[in-house]
N, C-alpha and C positions, 0 to 999 in steps of 0.2 A: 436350729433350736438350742443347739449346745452350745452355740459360738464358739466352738473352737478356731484358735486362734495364731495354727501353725499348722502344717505339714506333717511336725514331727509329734505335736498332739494330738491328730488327726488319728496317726500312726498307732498309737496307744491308743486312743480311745477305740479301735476297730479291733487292737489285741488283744486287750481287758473282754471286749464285748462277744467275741468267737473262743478266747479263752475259757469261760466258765462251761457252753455248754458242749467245749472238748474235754475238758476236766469231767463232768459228768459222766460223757460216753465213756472216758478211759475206766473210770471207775465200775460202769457197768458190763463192760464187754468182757472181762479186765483186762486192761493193762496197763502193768508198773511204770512203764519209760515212758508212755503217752503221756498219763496221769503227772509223772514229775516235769516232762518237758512244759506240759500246758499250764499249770500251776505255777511255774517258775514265769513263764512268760506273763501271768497277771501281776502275781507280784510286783514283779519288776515296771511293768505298764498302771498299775495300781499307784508304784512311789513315783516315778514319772511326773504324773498327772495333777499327784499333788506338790511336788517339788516345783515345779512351773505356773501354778497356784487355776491350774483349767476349769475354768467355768463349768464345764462338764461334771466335775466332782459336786456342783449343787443341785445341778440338775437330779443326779442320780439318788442325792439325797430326798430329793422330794418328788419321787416316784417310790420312795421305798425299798435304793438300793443303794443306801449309803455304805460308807467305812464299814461301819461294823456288822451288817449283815451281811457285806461281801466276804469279810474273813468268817464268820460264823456259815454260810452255806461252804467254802471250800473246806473247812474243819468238818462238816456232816459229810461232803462228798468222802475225806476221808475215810470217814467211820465207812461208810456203804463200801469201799474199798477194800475194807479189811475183811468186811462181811462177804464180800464175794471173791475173797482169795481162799475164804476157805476159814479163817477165821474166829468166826461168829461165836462161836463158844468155845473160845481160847480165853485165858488168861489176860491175855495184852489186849483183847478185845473190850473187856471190860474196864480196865485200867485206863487205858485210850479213852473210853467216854467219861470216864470220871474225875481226870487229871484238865481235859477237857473242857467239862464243866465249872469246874474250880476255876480255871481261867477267867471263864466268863464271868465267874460270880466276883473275881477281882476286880474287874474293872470296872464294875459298880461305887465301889469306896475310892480306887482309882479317879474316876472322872469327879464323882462329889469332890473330892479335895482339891482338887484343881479350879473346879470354879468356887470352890469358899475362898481359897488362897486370890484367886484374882480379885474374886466381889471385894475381898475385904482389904486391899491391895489400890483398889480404884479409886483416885482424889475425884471430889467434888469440884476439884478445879485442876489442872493442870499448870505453870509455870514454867520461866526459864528466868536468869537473873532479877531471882524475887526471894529474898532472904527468908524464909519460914521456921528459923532458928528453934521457934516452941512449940514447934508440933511435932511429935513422934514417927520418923520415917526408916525402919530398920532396913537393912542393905536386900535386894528384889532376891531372891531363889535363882539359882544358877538357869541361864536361858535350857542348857540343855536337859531343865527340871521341866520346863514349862512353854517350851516351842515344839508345838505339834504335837501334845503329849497323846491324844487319845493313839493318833498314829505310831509313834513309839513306841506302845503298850503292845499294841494289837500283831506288831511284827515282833515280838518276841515268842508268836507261836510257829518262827517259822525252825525253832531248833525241833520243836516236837512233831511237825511236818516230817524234817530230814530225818530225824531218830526212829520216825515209825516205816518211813519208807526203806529206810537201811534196813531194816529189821524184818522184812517184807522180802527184799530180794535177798540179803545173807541168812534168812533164818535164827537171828544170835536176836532175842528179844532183848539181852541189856541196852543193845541201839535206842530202841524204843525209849524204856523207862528212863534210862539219860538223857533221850531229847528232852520228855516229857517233864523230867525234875529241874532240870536246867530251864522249862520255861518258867516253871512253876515260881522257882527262887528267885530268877530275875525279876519276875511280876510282884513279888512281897518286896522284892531290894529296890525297886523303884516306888512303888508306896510306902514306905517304912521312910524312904531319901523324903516326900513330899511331909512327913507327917510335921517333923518341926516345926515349918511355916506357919501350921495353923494355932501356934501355941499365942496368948495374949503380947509376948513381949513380941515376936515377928510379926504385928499386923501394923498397919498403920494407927494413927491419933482417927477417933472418930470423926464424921462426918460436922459434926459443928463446930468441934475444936478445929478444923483445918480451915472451915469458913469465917470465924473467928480471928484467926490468925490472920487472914487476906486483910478483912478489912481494918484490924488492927496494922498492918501495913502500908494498906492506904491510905489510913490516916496518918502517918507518917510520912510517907513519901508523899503524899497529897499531888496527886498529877490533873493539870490543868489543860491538857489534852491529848486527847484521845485518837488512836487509829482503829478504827471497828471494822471488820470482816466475818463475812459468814461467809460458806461456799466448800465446794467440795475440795478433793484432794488437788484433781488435778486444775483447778483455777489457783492454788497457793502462787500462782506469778502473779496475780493483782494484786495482793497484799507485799509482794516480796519487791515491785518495784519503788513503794514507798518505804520501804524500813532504812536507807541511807539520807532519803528528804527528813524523817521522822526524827533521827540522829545528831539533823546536823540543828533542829528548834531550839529557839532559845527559851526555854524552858522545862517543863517537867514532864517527856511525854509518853505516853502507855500504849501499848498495841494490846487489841482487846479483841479475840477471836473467840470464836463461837462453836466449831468444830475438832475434835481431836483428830482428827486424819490432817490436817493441815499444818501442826507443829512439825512433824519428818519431814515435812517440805519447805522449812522454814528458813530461809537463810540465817547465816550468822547475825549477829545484831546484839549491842551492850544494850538498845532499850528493853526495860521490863514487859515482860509475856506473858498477859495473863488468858486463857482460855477457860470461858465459864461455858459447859455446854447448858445445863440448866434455865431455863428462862426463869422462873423463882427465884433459882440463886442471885442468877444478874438484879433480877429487879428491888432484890432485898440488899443487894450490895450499898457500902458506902463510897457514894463515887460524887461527894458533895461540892469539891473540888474542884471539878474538872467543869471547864469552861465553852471550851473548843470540841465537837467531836466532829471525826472527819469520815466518811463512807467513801471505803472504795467501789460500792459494787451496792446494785438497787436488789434487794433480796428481802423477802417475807420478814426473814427474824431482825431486821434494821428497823420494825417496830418493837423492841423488848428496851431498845435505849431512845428512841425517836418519843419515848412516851415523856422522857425526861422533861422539865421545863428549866429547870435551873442554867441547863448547858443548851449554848448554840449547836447547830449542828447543818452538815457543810457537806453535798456531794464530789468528790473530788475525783471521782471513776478511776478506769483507769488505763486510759487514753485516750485522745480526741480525735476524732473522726468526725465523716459526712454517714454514717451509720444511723440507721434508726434510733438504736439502745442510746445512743448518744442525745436525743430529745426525748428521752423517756419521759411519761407525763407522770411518773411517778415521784419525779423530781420537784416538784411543786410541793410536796412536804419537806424538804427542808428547808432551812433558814437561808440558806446562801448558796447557790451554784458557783463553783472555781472552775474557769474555763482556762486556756494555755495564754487565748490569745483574743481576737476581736470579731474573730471567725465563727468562734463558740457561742457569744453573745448573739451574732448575727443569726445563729442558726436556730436558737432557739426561740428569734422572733419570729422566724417564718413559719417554724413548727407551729407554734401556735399552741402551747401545753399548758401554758398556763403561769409558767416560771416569768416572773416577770423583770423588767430591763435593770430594775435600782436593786435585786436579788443577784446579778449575776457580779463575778468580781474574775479579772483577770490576773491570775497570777505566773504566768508561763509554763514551762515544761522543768521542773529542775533535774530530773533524771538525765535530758540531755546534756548535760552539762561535758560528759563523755565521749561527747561525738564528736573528732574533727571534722574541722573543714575541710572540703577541698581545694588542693592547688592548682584544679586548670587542666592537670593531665593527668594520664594513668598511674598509677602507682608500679608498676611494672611493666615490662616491655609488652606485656599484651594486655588487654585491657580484661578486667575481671569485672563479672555480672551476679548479684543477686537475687536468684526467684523465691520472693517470701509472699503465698498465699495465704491465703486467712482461711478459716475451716469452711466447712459447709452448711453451718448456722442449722439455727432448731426447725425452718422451714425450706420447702425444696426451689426457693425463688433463685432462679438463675444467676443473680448478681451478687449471691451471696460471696461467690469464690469463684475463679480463674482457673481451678482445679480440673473439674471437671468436662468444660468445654473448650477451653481453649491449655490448660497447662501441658501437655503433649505436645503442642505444637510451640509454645514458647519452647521447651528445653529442648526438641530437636533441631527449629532453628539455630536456636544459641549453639549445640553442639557441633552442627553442621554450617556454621555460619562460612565467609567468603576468606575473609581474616578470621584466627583461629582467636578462641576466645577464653576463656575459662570461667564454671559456670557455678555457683557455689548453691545451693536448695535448700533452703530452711523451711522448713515447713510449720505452719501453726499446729503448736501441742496437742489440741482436740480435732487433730483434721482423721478422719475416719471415724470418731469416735459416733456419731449417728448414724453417718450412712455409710452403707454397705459399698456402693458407686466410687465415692469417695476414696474411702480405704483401697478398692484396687487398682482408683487411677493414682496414687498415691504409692503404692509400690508398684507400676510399670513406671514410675519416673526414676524411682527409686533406682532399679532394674537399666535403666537407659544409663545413667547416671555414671554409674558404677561399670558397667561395660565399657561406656566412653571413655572413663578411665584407665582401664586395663588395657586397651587399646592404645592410649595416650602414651602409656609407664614405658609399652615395647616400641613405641615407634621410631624411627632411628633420627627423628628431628627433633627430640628432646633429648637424644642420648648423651648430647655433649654437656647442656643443663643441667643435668643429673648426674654427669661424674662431677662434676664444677663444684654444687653443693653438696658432694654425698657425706664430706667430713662435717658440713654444719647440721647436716640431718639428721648425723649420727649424734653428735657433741648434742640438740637440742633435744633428740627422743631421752637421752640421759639424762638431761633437764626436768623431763617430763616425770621422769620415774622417780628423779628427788621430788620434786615438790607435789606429787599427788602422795605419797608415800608421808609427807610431814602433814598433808592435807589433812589425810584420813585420820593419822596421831590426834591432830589437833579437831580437829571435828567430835573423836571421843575421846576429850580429854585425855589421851592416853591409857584409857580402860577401854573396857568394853563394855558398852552402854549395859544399863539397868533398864527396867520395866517404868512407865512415867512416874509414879511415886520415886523412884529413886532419881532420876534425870531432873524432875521440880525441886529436889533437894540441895541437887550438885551442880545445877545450872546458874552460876552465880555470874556476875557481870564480869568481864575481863579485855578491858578495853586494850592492852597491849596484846590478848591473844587476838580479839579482832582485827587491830589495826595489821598482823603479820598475816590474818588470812585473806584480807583484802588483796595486803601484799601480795600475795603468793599466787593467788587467783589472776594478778595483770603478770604477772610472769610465768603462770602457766598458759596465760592466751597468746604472750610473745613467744612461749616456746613451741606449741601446738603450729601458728603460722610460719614457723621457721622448719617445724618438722616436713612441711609439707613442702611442696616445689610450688613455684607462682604458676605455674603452668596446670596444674592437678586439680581435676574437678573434683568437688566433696561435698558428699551428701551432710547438711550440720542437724544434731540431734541433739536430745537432753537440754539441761538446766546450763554448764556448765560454758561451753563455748556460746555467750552471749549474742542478744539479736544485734546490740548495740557495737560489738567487738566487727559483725560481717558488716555491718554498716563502714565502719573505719578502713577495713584489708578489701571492701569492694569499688569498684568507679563507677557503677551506675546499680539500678535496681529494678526490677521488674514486680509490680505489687497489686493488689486489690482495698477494693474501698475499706480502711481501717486506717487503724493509730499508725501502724508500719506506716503509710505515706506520709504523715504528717509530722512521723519521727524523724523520717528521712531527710525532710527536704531541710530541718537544721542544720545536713551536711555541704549542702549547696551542689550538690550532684545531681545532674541527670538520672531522670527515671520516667518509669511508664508505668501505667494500669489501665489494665483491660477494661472494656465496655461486653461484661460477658451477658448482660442482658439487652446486647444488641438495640441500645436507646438510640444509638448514633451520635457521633461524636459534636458537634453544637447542643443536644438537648443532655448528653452526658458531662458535660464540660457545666454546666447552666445547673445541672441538680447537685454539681458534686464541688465543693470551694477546691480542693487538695489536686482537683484535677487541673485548674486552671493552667501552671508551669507543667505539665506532666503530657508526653509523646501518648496516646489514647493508640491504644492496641484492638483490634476488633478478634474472633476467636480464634481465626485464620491469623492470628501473630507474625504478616507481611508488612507490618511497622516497625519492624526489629530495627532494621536499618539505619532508619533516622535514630536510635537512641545507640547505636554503635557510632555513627557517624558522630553524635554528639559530644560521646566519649575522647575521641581522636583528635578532633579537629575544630578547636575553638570557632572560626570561623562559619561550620556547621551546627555551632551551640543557639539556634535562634531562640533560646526561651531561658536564657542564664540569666538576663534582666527580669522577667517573669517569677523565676524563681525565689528571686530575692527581694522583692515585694510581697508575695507569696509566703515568704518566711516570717515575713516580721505580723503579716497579717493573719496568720495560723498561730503562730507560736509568740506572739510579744514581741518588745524592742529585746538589743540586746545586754542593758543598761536598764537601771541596775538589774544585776543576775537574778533569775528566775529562785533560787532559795532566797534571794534577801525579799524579793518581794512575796513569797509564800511565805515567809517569817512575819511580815510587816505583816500581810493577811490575817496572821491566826491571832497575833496580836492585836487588832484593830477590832475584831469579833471581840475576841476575850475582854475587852472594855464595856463592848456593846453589851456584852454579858452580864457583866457584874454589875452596870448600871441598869438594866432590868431586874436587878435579883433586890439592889438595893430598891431601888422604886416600890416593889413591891413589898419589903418588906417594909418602907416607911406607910406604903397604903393601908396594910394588916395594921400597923400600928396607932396609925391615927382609926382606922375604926372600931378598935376595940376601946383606944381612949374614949371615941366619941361615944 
């Protein structure tokens, strides 16, 4: 129910939870040392919980035992403390409940300030190289004014805790009264710090002045197409594999997201960033311009611009698969489906959705553009393997992922194979994110993984490997620490980020700081596979070390039904994907295009062999001809390049566009003449 989401928040949350009603008993039995030990131990499992950001902490709130009732019952446990040491009609007794109280009555005007300063802090649109030159945006209140502030406040009652318990075991009550003042002052120095903010000149330009200024800039910049996304935080890679295709159109183009959680996850990018969450806002927006809109992703709020008629508008997903989502019948509301390749077309004839044949337009993959070929052989003396599943989707159909029925046995094979092999595991972003199953077989792989490695680093048949490159491991981990260190400078400008009002202000376009963190980015991924030894299996995680990067340092790949195979096979390598809903390999070959060139794995992964053997020994390559028919058949010729033909794309729409706009406005005209 808590989801807790670790061992070590497990831990806390079990010491917070026995902690309070040992604080109680000490208070009432009494004793001093019990009472401070148990009390220290919540605190401490109280910031924990929140510093690690634990689900559990909402939980508690909505039962009635949030933040500030938790520090408000151990402040009463106090007071009952004093009363039963004897206390109760003492001086400090009294003081104690009334200095106390005053606490609590601060953080009243406390928390109100805080949320006027954010309310009135909050754009109606958020931005990134979008000049807003005439609208009033004053520099954000220092983070450590406004990050976590109720929590901030509420631990400053811990000097008046220690001051009264000092005062308790030594008998000298100034203890007290100076924990007690010192919390007192702190809590006035921290709201006295907040109050400037809320003065007229520190807020931002009102809410129309700022929407005013957008589409005053839009009609300016006047953009002629569009990248649309809605979606949560952690889908920001569907939008973020299109922002280098978006960059490189010959024209005027805008990426236009719907979500504030998805600008942190935004990659770099000089195109203009506009994020309207607002559906009013958007639809009052002036976006009269824009010709071309392109959808990554089939989502509810892709009717707030699908209403539009002026502009074409263009599912472009965001990658091609033998996948259901991939024939979505939702697709039929746009103007044009862009598929990779001829595979796409094909598939949405047999789907049967409704999208029809003279709608669909082939314009390749331009993201692959990244991928080398291969040459034939391994890229180092052993051959290197790939396992990239795909999550385990919104339903429990077995074929969704490799994960759960058969992934075990892929990576002990691969670990345990005949010839030694090295096994590299990327896992899809949202793989546990539903199920519970998932998530565990997901770290026992993890778990394997990692063992296998440690195993590997001591065995004395790589030991001579490893003296051989230990001066290039070293040389490149130093690598690593220049350019993630100029990484992070240039990511925040050299400051330290501001609150979104101030980031929409300072987020100006900067095509030579991009063009160096591009840079930076393929020299941190040469230096990251140089850190490592070609031998060293590794678990790959995050944003940063790319799918497309393991695609290039692997020889073959072990995958399920998604874009990953279809990515892949632009590399001309050997690969396999499981049949984890047990079709059998003639009727899973027959349902799935990607599978055709592809070794079909059953859950028992005893086909390993053949895509080892493939790797090694060209003459055991029987499906390399397949492949490469397969390629052009999935993903396009490879002439001309897959951007010039998404460029040609969005400009052959944008004509179609504008001679509907005209058409119709000569229709209006001749009937009102008439």
């Amino acid at each position: 129910m808590a989801r807790v989401g670790s061992g070590s928040e497990l831990a806390a949350a079990l010491l917070m939870a026995l902690g309070f009603p040992c604080i109680m008993l000490a208070a009432i039995i009494p004793n001093l040392w019990f009472f401070a030990g148990a009390a220290a131990v919540t605190y401490l499992a109280d910031h924990y919980l929140h510093h690690c950001g634990s689900y559990l902490i909402n939980r508690l709130a909505a039962v009635r035992a949030g933040l500030s009732i938790r520090f408000l019952v151990r402040q009463l446990l106090l007071i009952l403390l004093l009363s039963r040491m004897g206390y109760g009609e003492e001086t400090l007794f009294y003081v104690t409940v009334a200095c106390l109280l005053a606490f609590y009555g601060l953080q009243a005007p406390q928390s109100a300030v805080v949320t006027l300063i954010r309310l009135r802090r909050k754009l109606p649109v958020v931005t990134r190289n979008i000049g807003l030159k005439q609208v009033r945006i004053p520099d954000a209140p220092p983070s450590l004014l406004l990050n976590r502030p109720a929590e901030k406040m509420l631990h400053l009652d811990t000097f008046a805790m220690v001051g009264v318990l000092v005062a308790i075991e030594t008998g000298v009550t100034g203890f007290a009264y100076a924990g007690l003042a010192v919390t007192l002052v702190l809590a006035l120095c921290y709201l006295a710090a907040l109050l400037p903010y809320i003065r007229p000149s520190r807020l931002v330009a009102p809410e129309a002045q700022v929407l005013s200024a957008v589409d005053t800039w839009l009609g300016e910049y006047k953009p002629n197409v569009v990248l649309y996304f809605s979606g949560s935080k952690d889908s920001a890679y569907q939008v973020n594999m299109w922002l280098e295709t978006m960059a490189q159109l010959d024209g005027r183009p805008l990426i236009l997201l719907r979500e504030r959680a998805i600008l942190p996850q935004l990659n770099t990018t000089s195109v203009p960033v506009l994020c309207v969450p607002g559906g009013v806002h958007l639809m009052n927006m002036n976006l009269s311009s824009v010709r071309v809109a392109l959808y990554a992703a089939n989502v509810g709020k892709n009717i707030h611009l699908l209403r539009v008629p002026t502009m074409k508008h263009v599912f472009i997903g965001h990658g091609d698969s033998d996948k259901l989502a991939s024939v979505n019948p939702y697709s039929k509301a746009y103007d044009e489906v862009w598929t990779a390749g001829r595979a796409g077309r094909d598939r949405y004839a047999l789907a049967d959705v409704g999208v029809r044949d003279e709608d669909i337009v082939e314009v390749g993959r331009p993201q692959l553009a990244a991928i080398q070929p291969w040459s034939g052989a391994p890229k180092n003396p052993i051959p290197t393997v790939l396992y990239a599943p795909t999550w385990e989707g919104w339903d429990d159909n077995p074929g969704n992922t490799s994960l759960l029925l058969a992934g075990e046995n892929i990576v002990n094979r691969l670990l345990n194979a005949e010839q030694p092999v090295r096994l590299l595991y990327k896992p899809h972003p949202f793989t546990g994110t539903r199920s519970a199953r998932a998530k565990a077989v997901h770290q026992r792989i993890t778990a394997l993984i990692e063992k296998a490695a440690a195993e590997r680093a001591n065995d004395p048949r790589w030991a001579k490997e490893s003296a051989a490159l230990q001066a290039v491991q070293a040389e490149a981990r130093t690598e690593l620490a220049r350019i993630e260190a100029r990484l992070t400078a240039l990511s925040s400008g050299g400051n330290v980020a501001g609150d979104e009002a101030e980031m929409s202000r300072d987020s100006l376009a900067d095509p030579a700081r991009e063009a160096e963190i591009a840079r930076l980015k393929d020299e941190w991924n040469t230096a990251s596979w140089q850190a490592l030894g070609w031998w060293e299996h590794k678990v790959v995680t995050g944003a940063r070390m790319r799918l497309y990067d393991c695609f290039n340092e692997s020889d073959a790949m072990v995958s399920d039904i998604s874009s990953v195979v279809s990515d892949f096979i632009a590399s001309g390598k050997p690969y396999a994907v499981t049949d984890s809903a047990a079709l059998g390999e003639d009727e899973f070959r027959r349902q799935n295009t990607a599978v055709r060139a592809a070794v079909v794995l059953s859950n028992a992964a005893t086909e390993l062999d053949a895509l080892l053997a493939a790797v090694v020994d060209p003459a055991a390559d029987t499906l390399a001809a397949d492949r490469r028919q397969l390629k052009e058949y999935l993903l396009g010729p490879d002439e001309p390049t897959s951007i010039v033909q998404f460029d040609t794309a969005v400009k052959d729409l944008a004509v179609k566009s504008e001679a509907r706009n005209a058409g119709l406005a000569r229709s209006l005209g001749e009937r009102v003449g008439g």
